[in-house]
C-alpha positions in Angstrom: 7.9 -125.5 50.0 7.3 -122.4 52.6 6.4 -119.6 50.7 7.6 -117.5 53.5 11.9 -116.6 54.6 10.9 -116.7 57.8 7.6 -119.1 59.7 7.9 -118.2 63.1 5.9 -121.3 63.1 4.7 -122.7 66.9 5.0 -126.7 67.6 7.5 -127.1 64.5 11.2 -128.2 65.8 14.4 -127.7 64.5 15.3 -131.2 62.7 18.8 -130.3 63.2 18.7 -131.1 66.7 16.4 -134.0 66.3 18.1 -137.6 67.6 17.5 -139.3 64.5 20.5 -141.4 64.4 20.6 -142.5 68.1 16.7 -143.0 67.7 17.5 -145.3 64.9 20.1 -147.5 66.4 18.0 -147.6 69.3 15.3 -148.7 67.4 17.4 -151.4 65.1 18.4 -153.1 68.3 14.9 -153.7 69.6 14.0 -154.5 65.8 16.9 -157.8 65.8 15.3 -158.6 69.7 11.7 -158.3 69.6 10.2 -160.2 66.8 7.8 -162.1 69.5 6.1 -159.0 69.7 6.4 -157.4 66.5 3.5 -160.0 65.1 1.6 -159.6 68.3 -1.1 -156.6 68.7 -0.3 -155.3 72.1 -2.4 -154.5 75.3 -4.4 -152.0 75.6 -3.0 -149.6 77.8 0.4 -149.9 76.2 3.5 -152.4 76.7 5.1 -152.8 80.6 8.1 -151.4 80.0 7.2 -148.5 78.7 5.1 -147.6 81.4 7.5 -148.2 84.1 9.6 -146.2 82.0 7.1 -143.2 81.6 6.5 -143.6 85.1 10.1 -143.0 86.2 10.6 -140.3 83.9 7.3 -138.2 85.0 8.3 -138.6 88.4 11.7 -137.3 88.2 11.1 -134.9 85.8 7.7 -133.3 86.8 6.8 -134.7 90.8 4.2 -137.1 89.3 2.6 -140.2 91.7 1.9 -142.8 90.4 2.4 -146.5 89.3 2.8 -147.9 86.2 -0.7 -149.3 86.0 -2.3 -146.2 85.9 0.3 -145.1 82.8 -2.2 -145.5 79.1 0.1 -144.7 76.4 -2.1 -143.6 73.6 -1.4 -142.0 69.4 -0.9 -138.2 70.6 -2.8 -136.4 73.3 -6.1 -135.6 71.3 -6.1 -139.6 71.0 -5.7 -139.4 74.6 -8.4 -136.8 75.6 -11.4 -139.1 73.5 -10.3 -141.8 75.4 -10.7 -139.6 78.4 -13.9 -138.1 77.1 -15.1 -141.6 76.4 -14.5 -142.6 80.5 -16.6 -139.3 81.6 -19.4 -139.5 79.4 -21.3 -141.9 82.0 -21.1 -138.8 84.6 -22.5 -136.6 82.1 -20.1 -133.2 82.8 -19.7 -129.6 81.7 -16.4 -129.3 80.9 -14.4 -125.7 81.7 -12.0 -124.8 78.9 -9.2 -121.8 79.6 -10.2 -119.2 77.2 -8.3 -118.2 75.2 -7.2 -121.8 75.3 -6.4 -125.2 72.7 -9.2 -125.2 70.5 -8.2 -128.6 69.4 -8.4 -130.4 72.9 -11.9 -127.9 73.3 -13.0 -129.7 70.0 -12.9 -133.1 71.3 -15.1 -132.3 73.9 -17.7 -130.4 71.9 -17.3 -133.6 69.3 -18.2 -136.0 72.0 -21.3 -134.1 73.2 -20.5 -132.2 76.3 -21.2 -128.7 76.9 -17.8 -126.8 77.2 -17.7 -123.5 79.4 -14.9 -121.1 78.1 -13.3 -119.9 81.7 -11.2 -116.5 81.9 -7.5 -116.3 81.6 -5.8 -113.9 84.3 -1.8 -113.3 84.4 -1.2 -115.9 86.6 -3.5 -118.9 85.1 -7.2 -119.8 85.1 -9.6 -118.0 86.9 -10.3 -119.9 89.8 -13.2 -118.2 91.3 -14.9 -118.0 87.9 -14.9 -121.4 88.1 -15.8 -122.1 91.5 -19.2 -119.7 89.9 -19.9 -122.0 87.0 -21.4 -125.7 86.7 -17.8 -127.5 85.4 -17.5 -130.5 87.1 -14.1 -131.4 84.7 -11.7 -128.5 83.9 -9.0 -128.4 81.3 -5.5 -126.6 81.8 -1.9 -126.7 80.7 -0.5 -124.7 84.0 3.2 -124.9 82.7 2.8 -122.7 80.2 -1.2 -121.7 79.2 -1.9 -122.3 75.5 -1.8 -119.6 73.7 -1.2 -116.8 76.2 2.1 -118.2 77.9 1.7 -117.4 81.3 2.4 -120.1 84.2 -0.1 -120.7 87.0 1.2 -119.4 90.1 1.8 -121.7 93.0 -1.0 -120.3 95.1 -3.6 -120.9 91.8 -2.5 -124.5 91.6 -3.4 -124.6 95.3 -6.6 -123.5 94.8 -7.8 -125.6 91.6 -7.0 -128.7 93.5 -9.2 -127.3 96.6 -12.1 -126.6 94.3 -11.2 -130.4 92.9 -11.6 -132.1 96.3 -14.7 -129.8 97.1 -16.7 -130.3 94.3 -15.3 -133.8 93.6 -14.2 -132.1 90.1 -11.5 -134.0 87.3 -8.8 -131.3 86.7 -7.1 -132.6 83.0 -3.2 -131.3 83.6 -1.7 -131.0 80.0 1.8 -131.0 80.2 2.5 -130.3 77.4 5.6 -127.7 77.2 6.7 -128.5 80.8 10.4 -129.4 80.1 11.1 -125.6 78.2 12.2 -123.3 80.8 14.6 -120.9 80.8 15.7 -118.6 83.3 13.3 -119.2 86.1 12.5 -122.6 88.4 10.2 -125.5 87.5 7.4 -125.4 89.0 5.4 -129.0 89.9 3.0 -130.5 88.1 -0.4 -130.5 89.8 -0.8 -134.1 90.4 1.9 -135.0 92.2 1.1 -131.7 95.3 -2.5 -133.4 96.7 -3.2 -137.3 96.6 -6.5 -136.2 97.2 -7.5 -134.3 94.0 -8.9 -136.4 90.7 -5.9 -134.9 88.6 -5.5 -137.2 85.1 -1.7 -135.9 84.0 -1.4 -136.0 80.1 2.2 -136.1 78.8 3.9 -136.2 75.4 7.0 -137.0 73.5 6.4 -134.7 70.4 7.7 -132.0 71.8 11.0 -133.4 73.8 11.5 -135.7 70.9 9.7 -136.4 67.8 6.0 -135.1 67.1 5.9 -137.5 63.9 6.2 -140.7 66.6 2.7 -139.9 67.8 3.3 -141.2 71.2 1.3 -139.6 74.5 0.7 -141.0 77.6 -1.4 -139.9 80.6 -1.4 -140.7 84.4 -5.2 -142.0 85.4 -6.7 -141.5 89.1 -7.8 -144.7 90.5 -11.6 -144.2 89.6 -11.1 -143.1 86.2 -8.6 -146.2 85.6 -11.2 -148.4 86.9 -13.7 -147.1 83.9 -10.4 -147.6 82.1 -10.4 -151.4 82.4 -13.9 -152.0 81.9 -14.3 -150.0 78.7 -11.1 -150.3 77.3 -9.6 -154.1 78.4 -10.5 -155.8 74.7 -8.7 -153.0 73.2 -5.4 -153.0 71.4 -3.0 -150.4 71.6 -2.8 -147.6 69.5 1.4 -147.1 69.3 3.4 -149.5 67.0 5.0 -151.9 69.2 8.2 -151.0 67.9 8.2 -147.5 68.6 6.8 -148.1 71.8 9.9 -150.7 73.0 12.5 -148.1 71.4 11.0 -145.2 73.4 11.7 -147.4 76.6 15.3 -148.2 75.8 15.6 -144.5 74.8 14.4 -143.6 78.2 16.2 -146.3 80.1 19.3 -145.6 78.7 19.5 -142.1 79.5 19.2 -140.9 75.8 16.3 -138.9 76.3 17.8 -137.1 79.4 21.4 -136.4 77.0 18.7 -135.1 74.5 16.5 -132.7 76.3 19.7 -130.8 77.9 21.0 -130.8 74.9 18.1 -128.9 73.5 17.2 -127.0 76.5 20.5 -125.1 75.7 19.5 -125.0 72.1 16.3 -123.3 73.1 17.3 -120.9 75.4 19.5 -119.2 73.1 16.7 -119.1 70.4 14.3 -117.7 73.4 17.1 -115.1 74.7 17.7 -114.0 71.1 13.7 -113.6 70.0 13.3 -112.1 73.3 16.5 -109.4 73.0 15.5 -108.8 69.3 12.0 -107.5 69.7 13.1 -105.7 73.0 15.9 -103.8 70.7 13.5 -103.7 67.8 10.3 -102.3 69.0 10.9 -101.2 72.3 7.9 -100.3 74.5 5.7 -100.4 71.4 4.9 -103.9 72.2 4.0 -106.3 75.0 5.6 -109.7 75.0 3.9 -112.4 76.7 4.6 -116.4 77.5 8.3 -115.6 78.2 10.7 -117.9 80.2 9.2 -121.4 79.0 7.4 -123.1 76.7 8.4 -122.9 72.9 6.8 -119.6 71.7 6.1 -115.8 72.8 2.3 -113.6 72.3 3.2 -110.0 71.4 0.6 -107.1 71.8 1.4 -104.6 69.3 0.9 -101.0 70.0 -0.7 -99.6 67.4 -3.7 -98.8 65.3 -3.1 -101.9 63.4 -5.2 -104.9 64.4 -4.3 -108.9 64.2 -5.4 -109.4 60.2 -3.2 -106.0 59.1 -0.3 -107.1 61.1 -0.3 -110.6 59.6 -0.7 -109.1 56.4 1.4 -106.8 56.8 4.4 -109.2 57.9 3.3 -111.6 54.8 3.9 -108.8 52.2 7.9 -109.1 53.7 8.0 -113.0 53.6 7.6 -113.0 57.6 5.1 -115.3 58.6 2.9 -114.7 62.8 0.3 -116.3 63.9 -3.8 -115.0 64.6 -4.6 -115.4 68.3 -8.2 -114.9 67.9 -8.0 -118.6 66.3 -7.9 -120.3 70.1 -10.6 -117.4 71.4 -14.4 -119.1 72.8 -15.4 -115.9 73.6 -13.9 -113.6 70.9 -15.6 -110.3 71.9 -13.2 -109.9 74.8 -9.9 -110.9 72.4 -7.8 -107.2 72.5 -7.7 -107.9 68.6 -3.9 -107.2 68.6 -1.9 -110.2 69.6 -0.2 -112.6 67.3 1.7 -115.8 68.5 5.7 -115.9 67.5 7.5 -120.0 67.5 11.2 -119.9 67.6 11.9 -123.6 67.4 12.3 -124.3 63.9 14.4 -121.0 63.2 17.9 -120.1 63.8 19.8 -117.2 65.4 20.3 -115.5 61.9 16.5 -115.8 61.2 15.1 -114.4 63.8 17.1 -111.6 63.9 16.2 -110.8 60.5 12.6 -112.1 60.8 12.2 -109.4 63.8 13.7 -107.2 61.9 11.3 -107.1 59.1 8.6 -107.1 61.3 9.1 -104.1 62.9 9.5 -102.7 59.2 6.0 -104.2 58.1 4.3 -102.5 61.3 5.9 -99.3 61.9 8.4 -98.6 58.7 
């Protein structure tokens, strides 16, 4: 049991929203139809259906080109990025990582033996000409809303990272992972469907539009890197029950997922507006709030002499719990050391209110 009132937890949804009983009819029906392949293992990259599915659904929702066959569905996106890691390894690559950025994707990379560059952070996304500097051949990136700072690359900086691509003949890894959360501004395309041209591998997910607990990503391979695919990969099976992977493509195909994810999009905008207006009303200019407009959490910058382990503290002693940023800092000697990371997901109205509340309480009395 939470030993906090209020986790302003990041990645956790609000089960009250969750489609369980659609998902499970959904999934009842392909149970009484499909027992052909519920004794069978699967293909490696994941069944047809599903793909064409996934491929119709990252097209219209995020501008993606491709074709099914370049669609591997895989157990979650870390699964997904040691596969990737696995098809690289031959080239031998420095890998740049956004710093701050997702330790957990940077682990997999520093797991599988390649040397990782941490690559600065500025307000509008990755640092392009600090890249263009270093010896990265294969850059990670979630442009739609940069893990953990918030901010979305800027339409000019997407430009650029897929010039440096075709230049230096470099793999840009797009994690999409936030990209249907929005609010209040315009969604902005994902990088691989503006230049043919550029090796872009798209990684998308369906923990965070639907379930995390299915465990089902997927990402979009370029033609060379789905030729390694095939060789390495063809004896393998897949990694996603059949089962859940046939009800994910009736979900898609028959529009649930689209009634879902406006449902919630209206669910989470409210949260968003109300964490945003509450520490606006609460702390005033006493605090810098970062990653707003998208994406399922905020970064606020306290002003104050307090620094990240006495404002955690601080906000534990009043049963509110906030989140270190210095956790997903490479380079830690250039974190501010006064930023914590604030979910709203898995709260509601009521909670925050209160949560914010106390927290101003805990940091300035």
């Amino acid at each position: 049991m939470d030993e906090y009132r209020y986790n302003f937890c990041y990645g956790k949804l609000d089960y009250r929203y969750a489609p369980f009983k659609i998902w499970k009819n959904v999934m009842m029906e392909c149970y009484g139809e499909e027992m052909d392949g519920l004794v069978s293992y699967g293909g490696h990259q994941g069944e047809s259906g599903l793909r064409e599915q996934i491929a119709g659904y990252a097209a219209e929702y995020r501008g993606v080109t491709c074709n099914p066959e370049q669609v591997v569905v895989g157990a979650g996106t870390l699964y997904c990025l040691g596969v990737l890691a696995n098809l690289l390894r031959g080239t031998n690559p420095t890998v740049g990582f956004e710093d701050p950025g997702y330790g957990k994707a940077r682990l997999v990379f520093k797991n599988a033996g390649f040397k990782v560059l941490p690559i600065s952070v500025e307000q509008d996304g990755i640092n392009i000409r600090e890249l263009a500097g270093s010896e990265a051949t294969v850059v990670y990136v979630t442009p739609s809303h940069q893990f953990p700072t918030g901010v979305i690359m800027s339409i000019s900086k997407r430009l650029q990272l897929l010039e440096w691509s075709i230049k230096k003949q470099g793999v840009i890894i797009e994690d999409d992972y936030s990209c249907h959360f929005r609010y209040n501004v315009k969604p902005v395309p994902s990088l691989q469907g503006i230049e043919p041209k550029a090796q872009v591998v798209y990684l998308g997910n369906f923990s965070k539009p639907l379930l995390p607990s299915l465990r089902i990503a997927f990402m979009v391979l370029p033609p060379l890197l789905l030729v390694r695919y095939k060789t390495i990969y063809q004896k393998y099976n897949t990694t996603v029950p059949y089962l859940f992977q046939r009800t994910l493509e009736r979900f898609v195909q028959q529009e649930c997922l689209h009634r879902h994810l406006r449902r919630v999009l209206q669910v989470y905008k409210k949260k968003h507006d109300c964490l945003v207006q509450s520490l606006t009303k609460e702390f005033g200019s006493r605090i810098e709030i970062g990653g707003k407009n998208a994406g399922l959490f905020v970064t606020i910058t306290v002003d104050s002499d307090l620094f990240e382990p006495e404002l955690i503290q601080r906000a534990a002693k009043l049963g509110v719990r906030v989140y270190p940023l210095s956790d997903h800092w490479e380079r830690k000697q250039l974190y501010n050391g006064k930023t914590v990371l604030l979910g709203y997901s898995s709260l509601d109205i009521a909670e925050i209110e209160q949560g914010v509340r106390l927290l101003r309480k805990a940091w300035f009395g």
